[in-house]
C-alpha positions in Angstrom: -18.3 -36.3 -7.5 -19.0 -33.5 -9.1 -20.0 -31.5 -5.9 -16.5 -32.5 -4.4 -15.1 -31.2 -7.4 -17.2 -27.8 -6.9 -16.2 -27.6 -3.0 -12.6 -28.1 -4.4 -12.7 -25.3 -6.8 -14.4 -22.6 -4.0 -11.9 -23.6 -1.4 -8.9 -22.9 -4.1 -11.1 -19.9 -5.1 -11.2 -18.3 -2.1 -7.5 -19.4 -0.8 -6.2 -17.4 -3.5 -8.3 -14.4 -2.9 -7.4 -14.0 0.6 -5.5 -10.8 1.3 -2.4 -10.4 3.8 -3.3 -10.9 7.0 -3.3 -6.7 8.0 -2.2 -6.9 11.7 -2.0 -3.3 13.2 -0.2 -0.9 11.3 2.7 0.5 12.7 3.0 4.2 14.0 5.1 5.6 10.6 3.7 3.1 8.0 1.3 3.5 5.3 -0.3 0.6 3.4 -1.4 0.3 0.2 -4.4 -2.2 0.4 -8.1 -3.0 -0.9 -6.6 -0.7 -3.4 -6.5 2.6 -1.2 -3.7 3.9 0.7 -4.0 3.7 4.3 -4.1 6.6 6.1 -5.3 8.9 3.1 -3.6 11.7 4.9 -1.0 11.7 7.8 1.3 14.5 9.5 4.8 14.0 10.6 7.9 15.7 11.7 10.7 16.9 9.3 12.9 13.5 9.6 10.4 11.2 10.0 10.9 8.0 7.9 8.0 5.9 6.7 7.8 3.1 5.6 5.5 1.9 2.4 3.7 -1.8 2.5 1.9 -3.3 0.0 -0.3 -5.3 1.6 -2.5 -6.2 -1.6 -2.1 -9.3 -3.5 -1.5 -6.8 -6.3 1.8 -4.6 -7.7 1.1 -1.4 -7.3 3.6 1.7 -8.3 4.0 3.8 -5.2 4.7 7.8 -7.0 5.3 11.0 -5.5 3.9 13.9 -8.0 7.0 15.7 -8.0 9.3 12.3 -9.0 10.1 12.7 -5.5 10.4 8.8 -5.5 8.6 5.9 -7.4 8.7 2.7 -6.3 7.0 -0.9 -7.7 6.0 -2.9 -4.8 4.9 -6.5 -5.3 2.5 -7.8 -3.0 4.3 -7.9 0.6 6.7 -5.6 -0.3 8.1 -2.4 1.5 10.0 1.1 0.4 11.2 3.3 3.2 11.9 6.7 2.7 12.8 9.7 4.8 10.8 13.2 4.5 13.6 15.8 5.3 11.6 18.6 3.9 8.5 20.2 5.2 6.1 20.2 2.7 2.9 18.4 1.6 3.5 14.9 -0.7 1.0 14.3 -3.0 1.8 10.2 -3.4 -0.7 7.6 -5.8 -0.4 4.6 -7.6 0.7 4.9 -10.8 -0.9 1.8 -11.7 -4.5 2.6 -10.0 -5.0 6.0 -10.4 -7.8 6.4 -7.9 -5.4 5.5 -5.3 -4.0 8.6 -3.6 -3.1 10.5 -0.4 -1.1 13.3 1.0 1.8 13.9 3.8 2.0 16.9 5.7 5.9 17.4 7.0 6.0 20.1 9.5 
């Protein structure tokens, strides 16, 4: 019985810790998952709009360092936004400060 129970409880364990499933990412998306954001550092072209995931069974609070935008994504969530400025975009997680990366707009 009490190794059922035990079996039960690793199965449940281990259910609840699996992470989103993370496909391929798309061509102009960035995820935020294994707390990191994913690339660290991308390029794109002036009018380029990309599109934020949380893949993460975490919220994280997507920031630009100039309040650019801010945006709290629940796990599976997405926030789009469209660089019209060249520039470089310093972005982290307000919530997990290690997590952090750049855009290049050219």
């Amino acid at each position: 019985m009490k190794t059922k129970i035990l079996i039960l409880f690793i199965a449940l364990l281990l259910t609840n810790c699996k992470k989103h499933d993370d496909g391929t990412r798309g061509v102009n998306e960035i995820w935020l998952h294994d707390k990191r954001i994913d690339p660290f550092q991308t390029s794109i072209a002036v009018g380029t709009t990309i599109t934020f995931i949380n893949k993460d069974n975490m919220t994280h609070q997507l920031s630009e360092t100039n309040n650019l935008f801010s945006s709290k994504l629940q796990s599976g969530d997405k926030f789009t936004y469209t660089f019209n400025t060249a520039g470089i975009y310093n972005i982290y997680c307000a919530i997990h400060n290690s997590m952090t990366g750049a855009i290049k707009v050219q």
